[in-house]
Gaussian input, Z-matrix of N, CA and C with variables (Angstrom, degrees):
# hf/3-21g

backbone

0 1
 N
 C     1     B1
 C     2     B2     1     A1
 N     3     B3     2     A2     1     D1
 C     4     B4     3     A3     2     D2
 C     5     B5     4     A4     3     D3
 N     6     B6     5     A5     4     D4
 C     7     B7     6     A6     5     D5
 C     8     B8     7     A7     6     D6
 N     9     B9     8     A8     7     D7
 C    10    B10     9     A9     8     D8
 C    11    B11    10    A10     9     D9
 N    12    B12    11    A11    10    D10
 C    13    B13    12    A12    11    D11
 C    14    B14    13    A13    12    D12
 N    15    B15    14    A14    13    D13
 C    16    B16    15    A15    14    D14
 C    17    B17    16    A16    15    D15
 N    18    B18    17    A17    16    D16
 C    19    B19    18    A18    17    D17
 C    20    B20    19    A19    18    D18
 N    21    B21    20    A20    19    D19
 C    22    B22    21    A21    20    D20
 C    23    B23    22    A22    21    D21
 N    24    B24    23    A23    22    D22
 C    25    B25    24    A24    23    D23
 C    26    B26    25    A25    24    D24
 N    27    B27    26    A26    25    D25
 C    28    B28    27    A27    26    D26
 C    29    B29    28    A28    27    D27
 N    30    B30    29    A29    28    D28
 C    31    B31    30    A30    29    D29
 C    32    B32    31    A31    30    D30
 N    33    B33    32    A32    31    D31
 C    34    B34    33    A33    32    D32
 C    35    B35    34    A34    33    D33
 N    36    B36    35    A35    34    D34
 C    37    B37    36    A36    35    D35
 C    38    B38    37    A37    36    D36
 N    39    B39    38    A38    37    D37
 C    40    B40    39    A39    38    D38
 C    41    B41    40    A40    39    D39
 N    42    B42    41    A41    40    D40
 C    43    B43    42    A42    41    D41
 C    44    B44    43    A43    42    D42
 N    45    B45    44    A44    43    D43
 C    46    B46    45    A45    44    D44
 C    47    B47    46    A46    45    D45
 N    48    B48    47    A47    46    D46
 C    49    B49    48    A48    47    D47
 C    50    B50    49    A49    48    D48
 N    51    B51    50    A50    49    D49
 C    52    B52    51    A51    50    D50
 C    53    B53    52    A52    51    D51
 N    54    B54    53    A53    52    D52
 C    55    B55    54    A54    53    D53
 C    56    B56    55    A55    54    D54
 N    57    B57    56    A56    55    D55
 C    58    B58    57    A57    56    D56
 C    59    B59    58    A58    57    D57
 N    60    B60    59    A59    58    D58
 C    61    B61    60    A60    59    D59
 C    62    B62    61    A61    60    D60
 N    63    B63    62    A62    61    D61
 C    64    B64    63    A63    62    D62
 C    65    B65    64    A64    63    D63
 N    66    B66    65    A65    64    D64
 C    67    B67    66    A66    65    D65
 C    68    B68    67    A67    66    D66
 N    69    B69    68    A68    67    D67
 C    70    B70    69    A69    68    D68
 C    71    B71    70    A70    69    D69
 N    72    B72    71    A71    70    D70
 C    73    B73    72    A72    71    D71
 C    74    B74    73    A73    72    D72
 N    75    B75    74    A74    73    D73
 C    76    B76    75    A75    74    D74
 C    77    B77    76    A76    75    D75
 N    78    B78    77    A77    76    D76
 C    79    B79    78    A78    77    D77
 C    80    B80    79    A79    78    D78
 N    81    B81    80    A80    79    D79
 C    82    B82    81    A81    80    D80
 C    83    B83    82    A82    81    D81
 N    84    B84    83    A83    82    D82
 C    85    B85    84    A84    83    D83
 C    86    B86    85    A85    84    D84
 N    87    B87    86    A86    85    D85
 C    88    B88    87    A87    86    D86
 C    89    B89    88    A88    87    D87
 N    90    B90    89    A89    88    D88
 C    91    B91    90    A90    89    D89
 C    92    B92    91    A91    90    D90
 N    93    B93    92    A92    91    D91
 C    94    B94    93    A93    92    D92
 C    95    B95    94    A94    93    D93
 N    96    B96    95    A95    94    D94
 C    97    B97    96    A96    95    D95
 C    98    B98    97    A97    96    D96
 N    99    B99    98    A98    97    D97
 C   100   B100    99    A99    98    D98
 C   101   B101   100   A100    99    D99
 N   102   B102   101   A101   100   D100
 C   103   B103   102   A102   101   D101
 C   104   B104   103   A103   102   D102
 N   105   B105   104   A104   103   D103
 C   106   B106   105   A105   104   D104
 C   107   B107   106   A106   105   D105
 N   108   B108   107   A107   106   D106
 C   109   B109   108   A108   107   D107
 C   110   B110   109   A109   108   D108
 N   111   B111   110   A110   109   D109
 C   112   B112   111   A111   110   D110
 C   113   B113   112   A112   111   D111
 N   114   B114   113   A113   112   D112
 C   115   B115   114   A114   113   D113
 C   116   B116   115   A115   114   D114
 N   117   B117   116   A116   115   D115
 C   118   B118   117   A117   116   D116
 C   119   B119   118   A118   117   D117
 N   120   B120   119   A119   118   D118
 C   121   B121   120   A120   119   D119
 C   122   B122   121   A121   120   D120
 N   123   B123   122   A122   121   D121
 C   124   B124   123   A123   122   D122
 C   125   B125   124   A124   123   D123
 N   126   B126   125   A125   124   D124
 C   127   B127   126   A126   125   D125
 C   128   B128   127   A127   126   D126
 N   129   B129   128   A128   127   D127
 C   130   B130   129   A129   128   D128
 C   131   B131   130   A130   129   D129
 N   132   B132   131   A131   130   D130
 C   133   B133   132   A132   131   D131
 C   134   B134   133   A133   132   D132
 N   135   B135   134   A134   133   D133
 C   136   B136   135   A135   134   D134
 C   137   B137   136   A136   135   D135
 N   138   B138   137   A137   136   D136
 C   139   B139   138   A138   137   D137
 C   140   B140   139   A139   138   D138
 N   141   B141   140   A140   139   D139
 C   142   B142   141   A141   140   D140
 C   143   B143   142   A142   141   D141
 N   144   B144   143   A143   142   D142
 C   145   B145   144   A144   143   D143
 C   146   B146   145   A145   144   D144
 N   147   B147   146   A146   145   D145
 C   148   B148   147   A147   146   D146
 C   149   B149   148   A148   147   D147
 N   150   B150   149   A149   148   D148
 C   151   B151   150   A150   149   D149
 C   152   B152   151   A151   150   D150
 N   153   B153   152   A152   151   D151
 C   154   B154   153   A153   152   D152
 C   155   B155   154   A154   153   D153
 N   156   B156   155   A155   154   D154
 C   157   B157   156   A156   155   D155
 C   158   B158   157   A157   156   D156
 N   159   B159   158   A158   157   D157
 C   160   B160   159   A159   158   D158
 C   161   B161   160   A160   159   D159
 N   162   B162   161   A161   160   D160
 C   163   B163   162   A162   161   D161
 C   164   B164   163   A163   162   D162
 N   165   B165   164   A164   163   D163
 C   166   B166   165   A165   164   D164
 C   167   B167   166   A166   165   D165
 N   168   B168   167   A167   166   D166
 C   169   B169   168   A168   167   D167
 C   170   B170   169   A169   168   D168
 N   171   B171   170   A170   169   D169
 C   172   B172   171   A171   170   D170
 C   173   B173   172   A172   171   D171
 N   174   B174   173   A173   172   D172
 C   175   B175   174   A174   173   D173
 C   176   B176   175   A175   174   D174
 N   177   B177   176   A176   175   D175
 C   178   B178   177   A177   176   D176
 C   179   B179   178   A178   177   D177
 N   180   B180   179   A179   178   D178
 C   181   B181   180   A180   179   D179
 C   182   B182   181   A181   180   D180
 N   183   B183   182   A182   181   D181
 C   184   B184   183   A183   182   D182
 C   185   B185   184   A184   183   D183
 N   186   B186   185   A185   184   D184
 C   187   B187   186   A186   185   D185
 C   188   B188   187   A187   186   D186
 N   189   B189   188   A188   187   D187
 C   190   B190   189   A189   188   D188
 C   191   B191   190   A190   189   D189
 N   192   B192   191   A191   190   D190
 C   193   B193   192   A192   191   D191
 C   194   B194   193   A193   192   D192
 N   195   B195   194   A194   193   D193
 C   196   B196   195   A195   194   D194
 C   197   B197   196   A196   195   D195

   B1=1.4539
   B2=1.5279
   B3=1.1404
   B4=1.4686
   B5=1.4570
   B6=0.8558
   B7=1.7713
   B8=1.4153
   B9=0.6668
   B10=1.9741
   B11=1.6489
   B12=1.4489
   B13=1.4478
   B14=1.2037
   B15=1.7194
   B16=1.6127
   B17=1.1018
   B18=1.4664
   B19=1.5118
   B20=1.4625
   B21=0.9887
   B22=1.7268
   B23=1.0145
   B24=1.6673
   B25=1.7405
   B26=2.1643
   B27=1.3926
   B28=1.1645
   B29=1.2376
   B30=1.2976
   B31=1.3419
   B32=1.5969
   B33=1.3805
   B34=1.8150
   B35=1.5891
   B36=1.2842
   B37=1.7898
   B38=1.8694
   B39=1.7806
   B40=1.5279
   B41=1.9151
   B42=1.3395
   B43=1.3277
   B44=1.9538
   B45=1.2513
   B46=1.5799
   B47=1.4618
   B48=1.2386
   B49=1.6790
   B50=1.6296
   B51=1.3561
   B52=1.4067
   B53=1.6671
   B54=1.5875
   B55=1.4271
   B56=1.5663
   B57=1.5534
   B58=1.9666
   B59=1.2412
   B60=1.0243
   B61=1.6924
   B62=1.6594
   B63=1.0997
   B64=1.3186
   B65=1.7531
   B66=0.9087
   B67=1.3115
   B68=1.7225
   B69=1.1671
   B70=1.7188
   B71=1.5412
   B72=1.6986
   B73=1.4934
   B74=0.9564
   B75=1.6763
   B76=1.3494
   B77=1.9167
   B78=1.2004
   B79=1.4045
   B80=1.8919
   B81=1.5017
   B82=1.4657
   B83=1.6099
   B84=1.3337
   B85=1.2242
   B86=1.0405
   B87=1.0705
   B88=1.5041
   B89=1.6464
   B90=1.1910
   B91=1.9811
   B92=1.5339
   B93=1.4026
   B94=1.2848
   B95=1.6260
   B96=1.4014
   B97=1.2956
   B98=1.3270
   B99=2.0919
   B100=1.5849
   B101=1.2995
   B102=1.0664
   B103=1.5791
   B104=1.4234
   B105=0.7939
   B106=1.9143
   B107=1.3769
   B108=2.2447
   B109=1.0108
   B110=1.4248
   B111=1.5040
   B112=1.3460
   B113=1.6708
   B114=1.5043
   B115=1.1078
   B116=2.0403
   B117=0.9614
   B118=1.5743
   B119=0.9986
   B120=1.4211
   B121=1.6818
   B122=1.7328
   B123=1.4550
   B124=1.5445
   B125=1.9510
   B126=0.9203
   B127=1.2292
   B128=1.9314
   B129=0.8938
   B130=1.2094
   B131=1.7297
   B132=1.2192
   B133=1.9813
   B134=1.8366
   B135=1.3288
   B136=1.1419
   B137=1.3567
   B138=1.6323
   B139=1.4657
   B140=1.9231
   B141=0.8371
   B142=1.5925
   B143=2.3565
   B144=1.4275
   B145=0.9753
   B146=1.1926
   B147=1.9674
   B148=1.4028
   B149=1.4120
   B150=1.3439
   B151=1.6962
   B152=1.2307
   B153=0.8631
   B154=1.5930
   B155=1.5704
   B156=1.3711
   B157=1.1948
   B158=1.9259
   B159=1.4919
   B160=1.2667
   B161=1.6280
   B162=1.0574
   B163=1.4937
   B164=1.8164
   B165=2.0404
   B166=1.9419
   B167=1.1439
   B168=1.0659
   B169=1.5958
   B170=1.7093
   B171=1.4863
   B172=1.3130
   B173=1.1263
   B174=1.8563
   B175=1.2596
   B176=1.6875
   B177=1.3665
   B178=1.1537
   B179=1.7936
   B180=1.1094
   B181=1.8039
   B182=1.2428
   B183=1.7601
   B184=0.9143
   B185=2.0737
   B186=1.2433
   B187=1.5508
   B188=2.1688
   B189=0.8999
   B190=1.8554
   B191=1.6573
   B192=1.3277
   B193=1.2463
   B194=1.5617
   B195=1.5518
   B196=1.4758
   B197=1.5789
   A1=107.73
   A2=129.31
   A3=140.86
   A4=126.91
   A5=119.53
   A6=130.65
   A7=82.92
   A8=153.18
   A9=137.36
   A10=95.62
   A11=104.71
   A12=87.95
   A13=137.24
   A14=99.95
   A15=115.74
   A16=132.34
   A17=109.33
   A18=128.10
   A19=121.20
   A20=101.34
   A21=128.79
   A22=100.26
   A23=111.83
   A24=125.28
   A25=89.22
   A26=127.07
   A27=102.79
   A28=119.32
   A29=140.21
   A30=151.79
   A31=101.77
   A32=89.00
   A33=110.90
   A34=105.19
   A35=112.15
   A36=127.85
   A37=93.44
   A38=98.31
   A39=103.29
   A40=110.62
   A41=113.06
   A42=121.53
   A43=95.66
   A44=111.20
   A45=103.93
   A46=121.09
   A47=115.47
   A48=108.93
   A49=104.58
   A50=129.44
   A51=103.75
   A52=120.90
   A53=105.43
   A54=101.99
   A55=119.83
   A56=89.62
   A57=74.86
   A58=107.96
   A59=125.94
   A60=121.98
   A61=97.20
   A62=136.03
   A63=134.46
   A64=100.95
   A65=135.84
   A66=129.75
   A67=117.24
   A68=110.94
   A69=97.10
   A70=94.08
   A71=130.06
   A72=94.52
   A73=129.86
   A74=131.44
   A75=130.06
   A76=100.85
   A77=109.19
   A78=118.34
   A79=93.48
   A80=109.00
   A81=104.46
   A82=135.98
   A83=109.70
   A84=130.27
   A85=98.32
   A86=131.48
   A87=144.01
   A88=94.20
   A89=105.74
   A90=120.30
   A91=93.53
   A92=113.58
   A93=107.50
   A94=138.36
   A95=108.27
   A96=99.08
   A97=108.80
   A98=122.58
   A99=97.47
   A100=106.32
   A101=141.73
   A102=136.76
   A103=111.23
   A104=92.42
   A105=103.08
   A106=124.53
   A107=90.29
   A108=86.65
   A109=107.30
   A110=162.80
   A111=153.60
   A112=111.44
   A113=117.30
   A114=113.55
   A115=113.06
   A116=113.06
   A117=79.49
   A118=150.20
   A119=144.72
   A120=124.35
   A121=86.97
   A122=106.46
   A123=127.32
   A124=102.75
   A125=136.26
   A126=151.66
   A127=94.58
   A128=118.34
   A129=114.15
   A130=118.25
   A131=103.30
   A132=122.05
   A133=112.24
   A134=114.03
   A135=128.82
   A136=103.20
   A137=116.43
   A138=113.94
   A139=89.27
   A140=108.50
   A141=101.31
   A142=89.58
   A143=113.19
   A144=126.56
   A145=122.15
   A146=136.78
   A147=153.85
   A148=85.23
   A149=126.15
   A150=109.99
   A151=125.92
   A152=126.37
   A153=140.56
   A154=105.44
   A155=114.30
   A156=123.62
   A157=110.89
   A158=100.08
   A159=122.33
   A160=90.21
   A161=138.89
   A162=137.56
   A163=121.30
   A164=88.66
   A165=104.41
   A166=94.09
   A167=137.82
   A168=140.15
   A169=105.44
   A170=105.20
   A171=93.77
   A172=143.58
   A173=113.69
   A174=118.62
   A175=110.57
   A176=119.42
   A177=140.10
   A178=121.90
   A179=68.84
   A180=80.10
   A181=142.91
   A182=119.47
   A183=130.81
   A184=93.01
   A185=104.17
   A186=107.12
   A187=94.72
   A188=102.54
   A189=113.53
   A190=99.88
   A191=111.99
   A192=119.93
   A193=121.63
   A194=109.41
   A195=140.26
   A196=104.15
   D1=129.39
   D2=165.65
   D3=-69.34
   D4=129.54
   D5=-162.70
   D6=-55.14
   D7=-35.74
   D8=-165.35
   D9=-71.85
   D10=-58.43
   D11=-174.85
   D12=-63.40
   D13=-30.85
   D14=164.75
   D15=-49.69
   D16=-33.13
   D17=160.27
   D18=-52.85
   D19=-49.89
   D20=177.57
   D21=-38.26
   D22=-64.56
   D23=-147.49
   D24=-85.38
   D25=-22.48
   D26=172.93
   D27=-90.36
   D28=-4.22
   D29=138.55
   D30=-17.39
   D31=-82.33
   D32=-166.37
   D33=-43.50
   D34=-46.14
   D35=-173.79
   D36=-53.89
   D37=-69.86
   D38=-165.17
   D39=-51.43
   D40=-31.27
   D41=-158.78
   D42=-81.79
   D43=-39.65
   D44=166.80
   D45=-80.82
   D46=-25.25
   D47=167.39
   D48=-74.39
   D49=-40.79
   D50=179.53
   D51=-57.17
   D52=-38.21
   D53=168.39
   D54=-41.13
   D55=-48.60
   D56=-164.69
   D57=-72.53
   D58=-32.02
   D59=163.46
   D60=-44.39
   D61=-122.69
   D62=-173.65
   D63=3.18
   D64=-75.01
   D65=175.04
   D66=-46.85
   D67=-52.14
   D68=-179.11
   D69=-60.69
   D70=-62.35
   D71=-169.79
   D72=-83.24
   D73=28.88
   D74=150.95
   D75=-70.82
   D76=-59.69
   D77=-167.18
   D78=-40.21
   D79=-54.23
   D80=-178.15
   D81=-60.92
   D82=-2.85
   D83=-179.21
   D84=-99.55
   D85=-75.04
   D86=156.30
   D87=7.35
   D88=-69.93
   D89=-144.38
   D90=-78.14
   D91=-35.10
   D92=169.59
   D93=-91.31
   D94=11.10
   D95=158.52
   D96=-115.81
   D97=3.11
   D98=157.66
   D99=-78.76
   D100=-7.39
   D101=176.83
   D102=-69.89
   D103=-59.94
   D104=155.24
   D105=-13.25
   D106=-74.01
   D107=-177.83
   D108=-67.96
   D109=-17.79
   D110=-136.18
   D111=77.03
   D112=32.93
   D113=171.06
   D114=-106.58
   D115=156.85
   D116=168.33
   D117=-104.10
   D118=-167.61
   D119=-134.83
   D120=-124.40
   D121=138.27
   D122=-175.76
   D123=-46.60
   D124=152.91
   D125=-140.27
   D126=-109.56
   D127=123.59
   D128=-156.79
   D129=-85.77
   D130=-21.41
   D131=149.79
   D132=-48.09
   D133=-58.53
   D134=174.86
   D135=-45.12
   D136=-61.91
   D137=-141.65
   D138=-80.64
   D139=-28.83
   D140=-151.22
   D141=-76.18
   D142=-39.28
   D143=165.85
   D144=-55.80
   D145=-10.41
   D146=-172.04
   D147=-114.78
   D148=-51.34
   D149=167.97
   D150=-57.27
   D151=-50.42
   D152=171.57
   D153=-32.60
   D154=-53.48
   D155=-160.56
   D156=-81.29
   D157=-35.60
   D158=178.87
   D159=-70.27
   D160=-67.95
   D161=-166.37
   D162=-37.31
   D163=-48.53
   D164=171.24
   D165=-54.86
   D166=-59.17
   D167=-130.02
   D168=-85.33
   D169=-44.01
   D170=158.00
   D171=-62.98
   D172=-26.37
   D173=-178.74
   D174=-92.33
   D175=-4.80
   D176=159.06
   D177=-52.87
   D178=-61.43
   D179=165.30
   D180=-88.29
   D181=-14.16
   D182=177.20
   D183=-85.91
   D184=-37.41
   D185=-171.81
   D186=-63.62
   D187=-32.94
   D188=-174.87
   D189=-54.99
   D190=-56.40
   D191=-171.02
   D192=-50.20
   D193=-28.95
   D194=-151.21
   D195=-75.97

C-alpha cells in the first residue's frame, strides 16, 4: 500500500472517530438536561453499547466510500 493511500485510509478512520465523539457529547447533553428535567438518565451499559455500535457504523461507512 502507498503512503497516499494510507493516508487516505487515516483520514477516513480520524473523520469517523470525530463523529462519534460529536455524537457521544450530543448523547451527553442530551442525558443531562432530561436529568434536569427529572426524567431518568439512559443506563450506562446501554449507552456505552449504542456507542460501540455508532463507532462500527461510522467506520463502516467511511471504509464503504473507499
Amino acid at each position: 500500500m502507498d503512503a497516499r493511500k494510507l493516508d487516505y485510509y487515516h483520514r477516513l478512520e480520524q473523520q469517523a472517530r470525530i463523529r462519534f465523539e460529536v455524537d457521544q457529547l450530543n448523547d451527553a447533553i442530551k442525558g443531562m438536561r432530561e436529568i434536569r428535567a427529572g426524567q431518568p438518565g439512559m443506563d450506562p451499559q446501554k449507552a456505552k453499547a449504542r456507542g460501540q455500535q455508532r463507532l462500527d457504523a461510522a467506520i463502516a461507512a467511511h471504509k464503504a466510500r473507499a
